[in-house]
N, C-alpha and C positions, 0 to 999 in steps of 0.2 A: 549506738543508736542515734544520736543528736547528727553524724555525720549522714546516715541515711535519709532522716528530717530534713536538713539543710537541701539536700537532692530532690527531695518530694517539693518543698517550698521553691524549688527553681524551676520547675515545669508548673506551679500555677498555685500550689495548695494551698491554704491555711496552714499553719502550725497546729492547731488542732486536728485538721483532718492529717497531716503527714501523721500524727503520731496515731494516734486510731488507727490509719493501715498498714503502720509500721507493726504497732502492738499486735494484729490481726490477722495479720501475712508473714512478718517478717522477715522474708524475701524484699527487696527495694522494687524490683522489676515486675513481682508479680502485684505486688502494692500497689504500683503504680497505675499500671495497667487495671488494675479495679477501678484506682483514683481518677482514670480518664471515662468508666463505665459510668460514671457518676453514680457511686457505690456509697460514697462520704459526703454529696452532696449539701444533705442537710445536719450537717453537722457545722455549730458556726463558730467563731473565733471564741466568743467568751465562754463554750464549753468545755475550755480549757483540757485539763487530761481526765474529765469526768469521763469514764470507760460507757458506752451507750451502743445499743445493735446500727449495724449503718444501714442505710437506706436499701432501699430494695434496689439490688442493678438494674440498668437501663439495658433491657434487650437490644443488641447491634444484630444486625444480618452480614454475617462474618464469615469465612470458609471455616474451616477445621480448625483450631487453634492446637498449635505443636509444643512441647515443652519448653521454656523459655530460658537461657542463659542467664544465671545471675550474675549479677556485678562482679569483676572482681574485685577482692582486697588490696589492703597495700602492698601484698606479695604476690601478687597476682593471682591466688589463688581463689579458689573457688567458694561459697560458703557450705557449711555441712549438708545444707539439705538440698540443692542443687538439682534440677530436673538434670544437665548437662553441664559435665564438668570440663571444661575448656580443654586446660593441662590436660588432661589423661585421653581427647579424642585430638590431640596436635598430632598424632601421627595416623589419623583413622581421616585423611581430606576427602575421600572422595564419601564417607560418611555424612559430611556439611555442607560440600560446596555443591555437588554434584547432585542437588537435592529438589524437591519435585513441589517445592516452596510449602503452601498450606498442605500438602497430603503428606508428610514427610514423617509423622508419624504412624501413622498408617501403614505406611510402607516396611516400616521395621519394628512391625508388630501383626499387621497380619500377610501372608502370603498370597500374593498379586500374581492372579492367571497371567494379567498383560504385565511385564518385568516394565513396560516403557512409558505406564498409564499415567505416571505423573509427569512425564518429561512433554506426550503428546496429549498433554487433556482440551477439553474440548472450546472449541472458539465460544460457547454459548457460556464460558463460565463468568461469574461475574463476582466484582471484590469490593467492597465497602471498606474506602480508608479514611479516618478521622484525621484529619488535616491539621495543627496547631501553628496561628502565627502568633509570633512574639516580635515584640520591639526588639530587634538586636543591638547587643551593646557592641562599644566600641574604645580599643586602646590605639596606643601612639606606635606605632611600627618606624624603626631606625629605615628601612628598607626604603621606604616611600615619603619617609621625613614629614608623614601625617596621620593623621587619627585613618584608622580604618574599621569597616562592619565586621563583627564577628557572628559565623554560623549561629544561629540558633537548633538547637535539638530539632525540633519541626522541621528545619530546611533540611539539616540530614538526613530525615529518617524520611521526607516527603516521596510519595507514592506507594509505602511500603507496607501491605495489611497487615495485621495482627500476626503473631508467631512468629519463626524461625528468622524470616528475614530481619523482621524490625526487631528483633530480641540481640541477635548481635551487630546491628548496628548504634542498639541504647546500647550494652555494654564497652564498644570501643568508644563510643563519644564521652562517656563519663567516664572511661578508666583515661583519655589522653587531657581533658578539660576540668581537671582538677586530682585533688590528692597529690601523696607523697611519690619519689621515685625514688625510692633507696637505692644503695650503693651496694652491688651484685654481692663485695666479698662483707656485706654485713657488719663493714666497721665502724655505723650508727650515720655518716652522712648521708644527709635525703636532702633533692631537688622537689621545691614544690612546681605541680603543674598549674598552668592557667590555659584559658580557652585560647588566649592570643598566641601559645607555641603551636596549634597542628590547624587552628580551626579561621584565622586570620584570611578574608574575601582579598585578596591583590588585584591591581587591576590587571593582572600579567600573570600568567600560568610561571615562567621562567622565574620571576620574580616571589613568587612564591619557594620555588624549591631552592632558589637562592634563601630566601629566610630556612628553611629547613637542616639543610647543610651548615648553618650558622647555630642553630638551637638542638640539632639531633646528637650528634658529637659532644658526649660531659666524661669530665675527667675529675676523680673525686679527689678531693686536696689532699684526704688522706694517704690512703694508699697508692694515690697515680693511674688507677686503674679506668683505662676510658671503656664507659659503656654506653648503651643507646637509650638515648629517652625517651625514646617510646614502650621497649619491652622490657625495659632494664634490664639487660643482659650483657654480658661484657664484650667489647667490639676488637675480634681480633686481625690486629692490623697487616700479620704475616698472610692472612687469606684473601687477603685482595688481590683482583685480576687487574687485568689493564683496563688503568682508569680511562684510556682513549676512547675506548669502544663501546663502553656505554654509562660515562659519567663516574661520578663520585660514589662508589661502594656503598660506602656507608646508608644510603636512603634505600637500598638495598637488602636492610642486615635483616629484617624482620617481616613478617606477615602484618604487623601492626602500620607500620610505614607504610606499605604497598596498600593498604586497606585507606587509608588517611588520604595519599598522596591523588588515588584514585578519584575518593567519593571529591575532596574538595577541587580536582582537576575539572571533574565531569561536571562538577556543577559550577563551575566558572565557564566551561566549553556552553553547556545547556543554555545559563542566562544571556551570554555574548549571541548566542544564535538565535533565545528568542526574541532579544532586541533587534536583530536583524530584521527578522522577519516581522515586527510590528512598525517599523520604520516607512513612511510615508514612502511610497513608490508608485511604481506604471500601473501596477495593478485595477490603481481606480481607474483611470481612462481605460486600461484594457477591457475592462467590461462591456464596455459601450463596443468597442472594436470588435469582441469575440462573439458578441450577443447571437450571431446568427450559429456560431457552433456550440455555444453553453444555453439556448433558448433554454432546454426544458429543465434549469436549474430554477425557474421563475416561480414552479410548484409545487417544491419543495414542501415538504410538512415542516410547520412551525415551530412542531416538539419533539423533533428530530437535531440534538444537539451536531452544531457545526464546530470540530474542530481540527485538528491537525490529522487526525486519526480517521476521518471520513476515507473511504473507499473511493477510489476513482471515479470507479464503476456507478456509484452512486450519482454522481454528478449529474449523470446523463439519461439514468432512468427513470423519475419523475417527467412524465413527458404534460403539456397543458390541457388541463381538464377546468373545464365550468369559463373559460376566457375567451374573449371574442376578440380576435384580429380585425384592428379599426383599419388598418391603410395595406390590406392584404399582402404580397412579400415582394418587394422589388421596383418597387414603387416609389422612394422617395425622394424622385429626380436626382441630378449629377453629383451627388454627394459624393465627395472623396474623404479615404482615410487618411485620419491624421498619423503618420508613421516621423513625425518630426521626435528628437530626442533619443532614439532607438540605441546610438551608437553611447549615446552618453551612459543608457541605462546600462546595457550590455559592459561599459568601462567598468560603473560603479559594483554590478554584479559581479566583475573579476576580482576585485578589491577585498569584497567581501568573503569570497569564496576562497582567496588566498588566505584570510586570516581565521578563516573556520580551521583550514587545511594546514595550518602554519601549527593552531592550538593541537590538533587531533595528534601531530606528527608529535610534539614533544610532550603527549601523556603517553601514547603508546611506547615509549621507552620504558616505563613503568609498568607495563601490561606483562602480566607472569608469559613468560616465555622460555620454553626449553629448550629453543633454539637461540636464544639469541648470541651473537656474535661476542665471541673472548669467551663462552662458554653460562652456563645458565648459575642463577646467582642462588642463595637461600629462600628469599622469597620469592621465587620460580618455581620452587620445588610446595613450600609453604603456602598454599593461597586462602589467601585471611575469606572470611565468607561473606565478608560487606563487599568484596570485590563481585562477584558474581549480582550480589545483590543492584549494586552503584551499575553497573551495566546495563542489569536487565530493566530498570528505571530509568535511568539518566541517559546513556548511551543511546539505547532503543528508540527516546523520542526523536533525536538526530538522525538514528537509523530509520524507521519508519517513514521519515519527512523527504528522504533523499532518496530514496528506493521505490516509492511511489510516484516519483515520477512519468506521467505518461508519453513525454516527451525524448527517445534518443538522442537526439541533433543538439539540445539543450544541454546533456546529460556530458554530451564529447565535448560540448563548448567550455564546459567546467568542469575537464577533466583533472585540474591540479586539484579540485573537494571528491572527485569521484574514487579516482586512484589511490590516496590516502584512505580513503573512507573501504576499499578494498583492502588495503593491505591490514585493514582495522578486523574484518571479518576472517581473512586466513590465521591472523595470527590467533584470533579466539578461537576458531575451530580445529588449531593444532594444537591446542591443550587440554587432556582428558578431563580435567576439573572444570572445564569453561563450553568445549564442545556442546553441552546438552541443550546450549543456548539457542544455539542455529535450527532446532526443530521447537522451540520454544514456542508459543502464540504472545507477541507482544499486548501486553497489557495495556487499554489507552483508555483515557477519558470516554465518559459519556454522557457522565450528569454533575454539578456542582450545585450544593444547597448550602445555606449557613447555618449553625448550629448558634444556641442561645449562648452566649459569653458568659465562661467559667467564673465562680467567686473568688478571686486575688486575697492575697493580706494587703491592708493598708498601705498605702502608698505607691506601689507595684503598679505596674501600665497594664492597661487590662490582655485576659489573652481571649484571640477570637480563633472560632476552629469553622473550619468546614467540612462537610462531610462528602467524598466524591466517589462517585461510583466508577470504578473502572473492567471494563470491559475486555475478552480476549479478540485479537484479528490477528493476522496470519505473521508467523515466524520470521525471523529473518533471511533464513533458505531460500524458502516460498516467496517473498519478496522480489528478491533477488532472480527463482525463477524465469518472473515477470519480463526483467531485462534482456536476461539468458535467451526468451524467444524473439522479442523484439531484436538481439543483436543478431541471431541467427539470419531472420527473415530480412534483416539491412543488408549481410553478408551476401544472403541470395539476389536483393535486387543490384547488389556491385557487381555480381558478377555477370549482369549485362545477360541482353539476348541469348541464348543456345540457338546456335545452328544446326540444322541436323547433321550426324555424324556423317561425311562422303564415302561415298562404297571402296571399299578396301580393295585397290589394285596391286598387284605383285610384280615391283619392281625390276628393272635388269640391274644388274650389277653395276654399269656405267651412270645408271641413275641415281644409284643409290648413293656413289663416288660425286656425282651435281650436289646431291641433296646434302651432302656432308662439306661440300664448301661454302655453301652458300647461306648455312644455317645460322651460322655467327652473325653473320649479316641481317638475317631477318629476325634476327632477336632484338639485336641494336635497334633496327625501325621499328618495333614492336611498339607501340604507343604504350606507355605508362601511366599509370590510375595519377588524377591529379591530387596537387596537395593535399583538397580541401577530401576527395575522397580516400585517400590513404589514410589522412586523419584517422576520420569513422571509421574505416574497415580495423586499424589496430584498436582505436577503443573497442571493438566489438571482439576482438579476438581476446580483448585484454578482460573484458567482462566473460569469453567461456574458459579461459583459460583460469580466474578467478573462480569460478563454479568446480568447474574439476579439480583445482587442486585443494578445494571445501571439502568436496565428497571425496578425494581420497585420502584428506586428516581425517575424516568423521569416520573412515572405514578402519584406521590405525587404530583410533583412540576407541573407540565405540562401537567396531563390530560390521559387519554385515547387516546381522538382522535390523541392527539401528537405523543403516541406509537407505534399505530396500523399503523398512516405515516411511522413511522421511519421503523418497522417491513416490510413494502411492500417493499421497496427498499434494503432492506438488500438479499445478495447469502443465498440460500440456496440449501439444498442437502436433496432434496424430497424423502421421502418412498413411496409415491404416484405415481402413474404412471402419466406419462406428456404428457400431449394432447399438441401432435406434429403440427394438424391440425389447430391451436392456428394461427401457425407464418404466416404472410403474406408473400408475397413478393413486396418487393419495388420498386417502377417506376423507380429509379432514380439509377445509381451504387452505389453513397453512401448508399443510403438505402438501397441496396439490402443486400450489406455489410456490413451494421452496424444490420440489420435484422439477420444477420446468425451469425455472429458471438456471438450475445446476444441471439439466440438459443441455439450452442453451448456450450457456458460458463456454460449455466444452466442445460443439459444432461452430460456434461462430463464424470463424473463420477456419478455411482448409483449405489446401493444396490439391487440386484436382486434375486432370486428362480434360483440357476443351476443346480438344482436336475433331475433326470429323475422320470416324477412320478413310482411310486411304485405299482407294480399288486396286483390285491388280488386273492386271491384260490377261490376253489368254496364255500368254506364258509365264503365268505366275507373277510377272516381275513388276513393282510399285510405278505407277505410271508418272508420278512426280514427289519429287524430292520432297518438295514446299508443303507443307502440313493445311488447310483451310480447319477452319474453326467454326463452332457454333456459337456466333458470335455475330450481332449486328455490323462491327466496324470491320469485317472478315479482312476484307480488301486493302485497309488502312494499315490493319497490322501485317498483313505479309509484308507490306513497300516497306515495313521497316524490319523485317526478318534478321538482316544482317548488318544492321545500323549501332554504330559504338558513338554513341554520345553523353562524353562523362558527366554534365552538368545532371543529364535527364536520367541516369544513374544513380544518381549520387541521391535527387530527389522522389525518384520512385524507392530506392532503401530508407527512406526516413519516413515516406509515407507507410511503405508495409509496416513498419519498427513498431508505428502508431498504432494502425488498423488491427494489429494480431491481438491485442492486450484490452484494448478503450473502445471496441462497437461496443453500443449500447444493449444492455439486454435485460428485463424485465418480463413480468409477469404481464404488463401493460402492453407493451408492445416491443418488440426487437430489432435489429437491424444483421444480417447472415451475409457472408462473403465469400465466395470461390473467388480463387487465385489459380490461372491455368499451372501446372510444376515447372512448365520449360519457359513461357512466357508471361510474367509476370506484372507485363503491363494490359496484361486480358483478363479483364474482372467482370462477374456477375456479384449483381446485389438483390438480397429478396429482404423487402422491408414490409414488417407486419404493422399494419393500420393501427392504431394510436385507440385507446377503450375511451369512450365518449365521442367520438365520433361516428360520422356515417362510414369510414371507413376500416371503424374495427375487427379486427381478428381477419382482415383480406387480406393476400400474399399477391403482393407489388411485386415487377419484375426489372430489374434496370440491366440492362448494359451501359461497361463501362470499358472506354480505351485512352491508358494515359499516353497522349500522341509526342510528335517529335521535341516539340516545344514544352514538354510538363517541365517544371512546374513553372513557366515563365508566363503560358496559358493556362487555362483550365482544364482540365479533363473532357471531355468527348462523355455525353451521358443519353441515351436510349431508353426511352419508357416502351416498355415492351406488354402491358398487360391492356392490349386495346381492343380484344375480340376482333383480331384482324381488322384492325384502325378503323371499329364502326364505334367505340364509345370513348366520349372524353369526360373524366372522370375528376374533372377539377378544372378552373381558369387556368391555371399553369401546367395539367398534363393535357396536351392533345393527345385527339384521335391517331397523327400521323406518326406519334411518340416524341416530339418534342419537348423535353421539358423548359418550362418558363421560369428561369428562375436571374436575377442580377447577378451572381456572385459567378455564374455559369457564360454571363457577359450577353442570356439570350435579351435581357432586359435592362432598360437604362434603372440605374441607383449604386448602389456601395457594390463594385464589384472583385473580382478576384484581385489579390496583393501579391505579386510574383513573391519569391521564399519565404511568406507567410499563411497563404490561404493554403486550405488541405484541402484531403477528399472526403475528411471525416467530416468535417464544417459541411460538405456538401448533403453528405447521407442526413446529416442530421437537419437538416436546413427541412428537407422534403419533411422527412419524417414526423418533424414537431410544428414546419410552418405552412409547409403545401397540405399532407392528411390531418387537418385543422377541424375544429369543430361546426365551423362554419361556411365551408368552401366558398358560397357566394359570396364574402367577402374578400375573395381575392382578387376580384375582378375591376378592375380600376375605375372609381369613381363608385363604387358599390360599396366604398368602407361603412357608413353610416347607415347601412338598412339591416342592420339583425333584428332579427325575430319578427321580420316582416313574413307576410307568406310568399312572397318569392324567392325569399331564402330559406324556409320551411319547405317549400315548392322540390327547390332545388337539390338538398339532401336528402329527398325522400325519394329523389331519383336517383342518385347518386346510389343508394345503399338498394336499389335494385338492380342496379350496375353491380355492385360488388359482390352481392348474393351470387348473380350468376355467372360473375366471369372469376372474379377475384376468392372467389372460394368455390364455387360447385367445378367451375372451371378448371379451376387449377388443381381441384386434389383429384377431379376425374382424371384428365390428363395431364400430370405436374409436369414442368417446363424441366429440365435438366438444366442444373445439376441436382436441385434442389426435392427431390420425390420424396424420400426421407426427411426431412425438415419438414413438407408441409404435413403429409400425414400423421408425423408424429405431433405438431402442433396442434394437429384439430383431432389428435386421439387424447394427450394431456388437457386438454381445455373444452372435450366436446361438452360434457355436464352443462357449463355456463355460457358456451355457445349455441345450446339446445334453448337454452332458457330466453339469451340476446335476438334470437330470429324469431319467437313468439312476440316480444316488444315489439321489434321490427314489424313484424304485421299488424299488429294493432295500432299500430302508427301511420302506415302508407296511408295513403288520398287516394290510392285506385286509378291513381291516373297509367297513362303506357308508359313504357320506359319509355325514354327517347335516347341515341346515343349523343348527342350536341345539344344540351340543354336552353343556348342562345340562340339557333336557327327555328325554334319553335315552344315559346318561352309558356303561350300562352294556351298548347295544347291540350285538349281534353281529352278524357278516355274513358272506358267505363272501369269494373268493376273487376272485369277476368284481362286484368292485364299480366297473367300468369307466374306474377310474383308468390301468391301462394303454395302454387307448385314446385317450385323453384326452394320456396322456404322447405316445403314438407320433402321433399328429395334430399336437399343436403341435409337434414335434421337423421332421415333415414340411414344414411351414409356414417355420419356422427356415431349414430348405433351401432354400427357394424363395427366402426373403429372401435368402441368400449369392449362389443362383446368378443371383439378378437375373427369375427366372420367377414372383414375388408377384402375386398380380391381388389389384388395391383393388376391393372392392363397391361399384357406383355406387349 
């Protein structure tokens, strides 16, 4: 008993209270585990072993809690009353590891319709984990020729809720950081443990398992017999492979090693990487840089935690509501960006990226593998369950961080942390014990609060806990996805123009004998992708080629039906046309919200026909080769039909990479993209007005053509929603569809940055700074009058313009490509757009419209300036779309 004591009094107790829930539990783990509910709280030192009822536990909001591994003994054995007896489930792995974490008993107690329900549970779950920090102590290590920090239990068991997880991960940290390790043949010598043999922070991963291989290997005096200090087992030296090929056997011998060598690797990789990432960098200046592409990060909700685990997506869909643009956009005379230092950043970011990729490479040797090379070891076959556990915590956060990136171009530049961090996911999803991870939903912060500081025994450092809530977001598969279509859509913009296929002539045989000597020859001149585009094209092969050979482990290990799950849930970017008529709409505002925007997400972006079809003569036959488009820059892009220029290549794949994954899309407002399939640099954009504006819930129409010179210029951009170029609908959108914007070079200020500026900076520029809440403030020397009535004047004109072109207009007769998009937007949102065009009239002044609000600023009008007909027609229309009686114009 006094030895279980001693264990309570090291995670924080009284001596009073360890023995109360020693006497009370008897179990140490499940004691314990009371002892953190603050169950003994008020039980204090001088009530010595006076036997007294313990406090009432502290309700936690906790998942399911699963039966808890007890300690083992000094024979490793289990104690009699034992919910799970370790020894007797060592050959039952896929019983522990393979396990669906809090629902895990559940599962093997009642019978689950869905066999998969705890591997796919759902992104909305949420976990509440009590957090303990301790002062860690600290021994002299020969290794480093200085004192060094030792783990504390809290840093081990950190991330990890209540049950199965954290139950054997307390069991391995107290069986390797203290007690005896006898000698296998029982001839009475025992090796005591201390925390400095498994649990020692190094400043070096290598260095570490240098220490290991020095303290794993004991040979007892008596009999000669060497065994392992970790599972006390006897180390048989005839069964070692070749030590070439993947080290020293011996760290090897056991589940308990592999379990040790993991958690303390990962969390050396973890802290190294989040010191990286808190290290003073470009970051603060880039803000200032990026502002025009991250504006709508400005209004942000306050109690919406920011942390690593933020959604990309997120970034960009707060767009600016209740803010007044003082110096409207484009304005702030010849400002140039500061691009000074870039090369340096980019050096230091290699640096670091090698020594992420240097750590990951030499723990993955240790990673249970049945393939690995010389053949797969004992603890390959044996996977301890803190491994799965130290993954799906530790690993994850790295994974998460690196996988969300919305950046390709980024992603190739740092392909030695990419590549590694690839061969991190094949090798886990080719092990049946490890696989269920890749459809897992990564567990990530959400909330951090502190808890009130536990009672210590005298003279002990106090301990402080906090309490964090952690949150489910998308798996690591799904992740991964992300990139998978990004590298796709690079692949398609490398491979350049399509010219149309030439009509198939039927050779003579002496031509055929031309064509076959001369073809060597035209291979040779064939021009060749350059460097910098080979690059990217192999990283992008090297990312699907990494996905598939995921999904054909996970089809070995796990089935069919496990795939074809995983495969439902994953984004995809359909060649298919998408039945719009699909989406309901939801009773509730949350649903109606979570309905459309999960609409959204999945039209975004598409691959479309923007060809105008092609006549034929009277003898059937196609009158021209060359395809014309419905497309504002028609002209522009034929002269480049059959143009191969690798730079413009190279930067139209890194812009799609972008665009497929990170348009912004909300319930506020969105931004949708057609991509013609054969020409890729012929884009439509329809961006939906911004909710507090005059231009809410309106469907904006742009043309876009990225021309010879992308990305050295800007993009070619067309405002096409002008009622036949009679209304200008902002200071920056004309009548004749020019848009005014610096970054587009129509206006002097901060303009485009050859291979830095995008197109997504541009979408979003309009979106969050031109459809403004203020428009008359964009008009130069007009910063300083909001909430005048000339700028009241102005957007009350403005949103009589949008009633009737930008919504009555456009869902009468929607623009192509976009007919489905709009009407299913103002079918999901008609409710609150019925309600927004009431406001709208009660607002108007009654004045006329005007379509150029500056040629007749001071217009009068009366009362029937036919805005409310215009409201009551498309309010009509709205209905139709709810009640299902909408007729499309053929």
């Amino acid at each position: 008993m006094d030895r279980e004591v001693h264990q309570l009094m090291e995670m924080g107790a009284t001596e009073a209270q360890a023995r109360a829930a020693i006497r009370r539990y008897k179990d140490v783990m499940q004691a314990a585990e009371r002892f953190f509910d603050g169950e003994f709280a008020n039980i204090e030192e001088t009530d010595g072993d006076v036997s007294m009822e313990p406090a009432t536990p502290v309700a936690l909001i906790t998942p399911s809690r699963t039966p808890r591994t007890a300690t083992p003994d000094e024979d490793g054995d289990s104690e009699e009353n034992n919910d799970v007896d370790m020894d007797d489930n060592e050959d039952e792995v896929d019983d522990y590891v393979d396990y669906d974490s809090d629902y895990e008993h559940k599962a093997r107690t009642v019978v689950e319709a869905d066999p998969y329900a705890g591997i796919f549970f759902s992104k909305d779950r949420r976990e509440e984990v009590i957090e303990v920090e301790e002062e860690p102590e600290t021994a002299f290590m020969p290794e480093t020729n200085e004192q060094l920090k030792l783990m504390t239990q809290g840093q081990w068991m950190r991330g990890c809720p209540e049950g199965g997880e954290q139950g054997f991960l307390f069991g391995l940290y107290n069986e390797l950081s203290s007690g005896d390790c006898p000698c296998p043949q029982a001839c009475g010598h025992k090796v005591q443990r201390s925390k400095s043999d498994f649990f020692a922070i190094f400043p070096e991963f290598l260095l570490y398992v240098q220490h290991l291989r020095r303290v794993v290997k004991r040979t007892c005096p008596s009999c000669k017999v060497d065994f392992c200090f970790a599972c006390g087992e006897p180390i048989n030296a005839t069964s070692n492979r070749d030590p070439s090929s993947s080290g020293d056997d011996t760290l090897f011998h056991c589940s308990n090693l592999q379990g040790v060598i993991l958690g303390m690797g990962l969390a050396m990789l973890e802290s190294t990487f989040a010191e990286q990432r808190q290290q003073p960098s470009e970051e603060s200046s880039q803000k200032t840089k990026t502002n025009k592409r991250r504006k709508t990060d400005l209004h942000s909700s306050s109690s919406t935690p920011k942390g690593d685990d933020d959604d990309d997506d997120s970034y960009y869909m707060s767009l600016p509501v209740g803010k007044k643009s003082k110096g409207g956009i484009g304005y702030a005379g010849e400002v140039k960006e500061d691009t000074s230092g870039q090369l340096e950043a980019q050096t230091a970011q290699r640096l670091k990226d090698e020594k992420i990729g240097t750590i990951l490479s030499q723990i993955r040797e240790y990673l249970p593998s049945l393939r690995r090379e010389g053949g797969a070891r004992t603890s390959d076959y044996m996977v301890h369950p803190t491994a799965l556990a130290h993954l799906r915590r530790r690993f994850n956060y790295l994974c998460t961080t690196l996988l969300r990136n919305d950046s390709l171009s980024d992603m190739s530049d740092r392909s030695v942390l990419y590549f590694e961090l690839f061969e991190w996911l094949e090798t886990i999803s080719n092990h049946e014990a490890l696989a269920s991870m890749m459809a897992m939903p990564i567990m990530v912060v959400a909330s951090v609060k502190s808890v009130a500081p536990k009672k210590v025994a005298k003279g002990k450092a106090p301990i402080r806990e906090r309490t964090i809530i952690y949150e489910g977001s998308a798996g690591p598969r799904e992740l991964l996805e992300a990139i998978v279509i990004q590298a796709q859509a690079a692949i398609k913009g490398l491979e350049g123009i399509k010219t149309p296929d030439p009509e198939v002539v039927e050779m003579t045989e002496e031509q055929k004998r031309m064509t076959s000597s001369v073809k060597g020859k035209e291979r040779e001149s064939t021009p060749s992708l350059s460097d910098e585009n080979q690059k990217l094209l192999s990283f992008c092969r090297r990312i699907l080629a990494t996905a598939s050979a995921i999904d054909r482990s996970l089809r070995e290990t796990k089935g069919d039906a496990f795939v074809d799950r995983l495969h439902a849930a994953l984004p995809k970017i359909s060649s298919e046309p998408f039945d719009h008529s699909s989406i309901t709409i939801g009773t509730t505002d949350e649903a109606r919200k979570k309905s459309y925007v999960n609409w959204a997400t999945q039209v975004r972006f598409e691959y479309c026909d923007l060809t105008v079809p092609r006549e034929e003569d009277k003898k059937g036959a196609i009158e021209e080769s060359m395809p014309h488009y419905k497309f504002y820059f028609n002209s522009e892009a034929r002269m480049l039909s059959s143009s191969d220029i690798p730079k413009r290549s190279l930067a139209i794949a890194k812009e799609l990479a972008v665009l497929t994954t990170n348009l912004p899309v909300a319930w506020d407002s969105s931004v949708f993209l057609r991509v013609d399939e054969d020409r890729v640099d012929i884009i439509k954009a329809l961006i939906i007005g911004p909710e507090g504006t005059p231009y809410q819930d309106g469907c904006f129409l742009f043309d876009i053509f990225l021309g010879p010179a992308y990305n050295q210029s800007p993009p070619s951009v067309k405002y096409m929603t002008t009622n036949g170029g009679k209304y200008r609908f902002n200071p920056n959108l004309y009548a004749d569809g020019k848009v005014c914007l610096s970054l587009l070079g129509t206006w002097s200020g901060p303009g485009w940055v050859s291979g830095k500026s995008t197109l997504l900076q541009v979408l979003i520029s309009i979106q969050s700074m031109i459809l403004c809440e203020e428009p008359y403030l964009n008009e130069p020397g007009w910063g300083n009058d909001g909430g005048t009535p000339q700028s009241r004047q102005y957007s009350a004109n403005v949103r009589r313009m949008v009633v009737k072109t930008a919504m009555l207009g456009n869902l009468r007769n929607p623009p192509e490509p976009f007919g489905d998009v709009i009407r299913t937007h103002y079918r999901l949102k008609s409710q609150v757009i019925i309600a927004q065009l009431d406001r709208w009239l009660t607002m108007d002044d009654g004045k006329s419209t005007v379509g150029d609000s500056f040629s007749t600023r001071h217009d009068a009008g009366g009362s029937s300036n036919g805005f409310k007909k215009d409201v009551e027609e498309m309010q009509q229309l709205l209905r139709q779309l709810q009640e299902g009686t909408f007729k499309v114009d053929k």
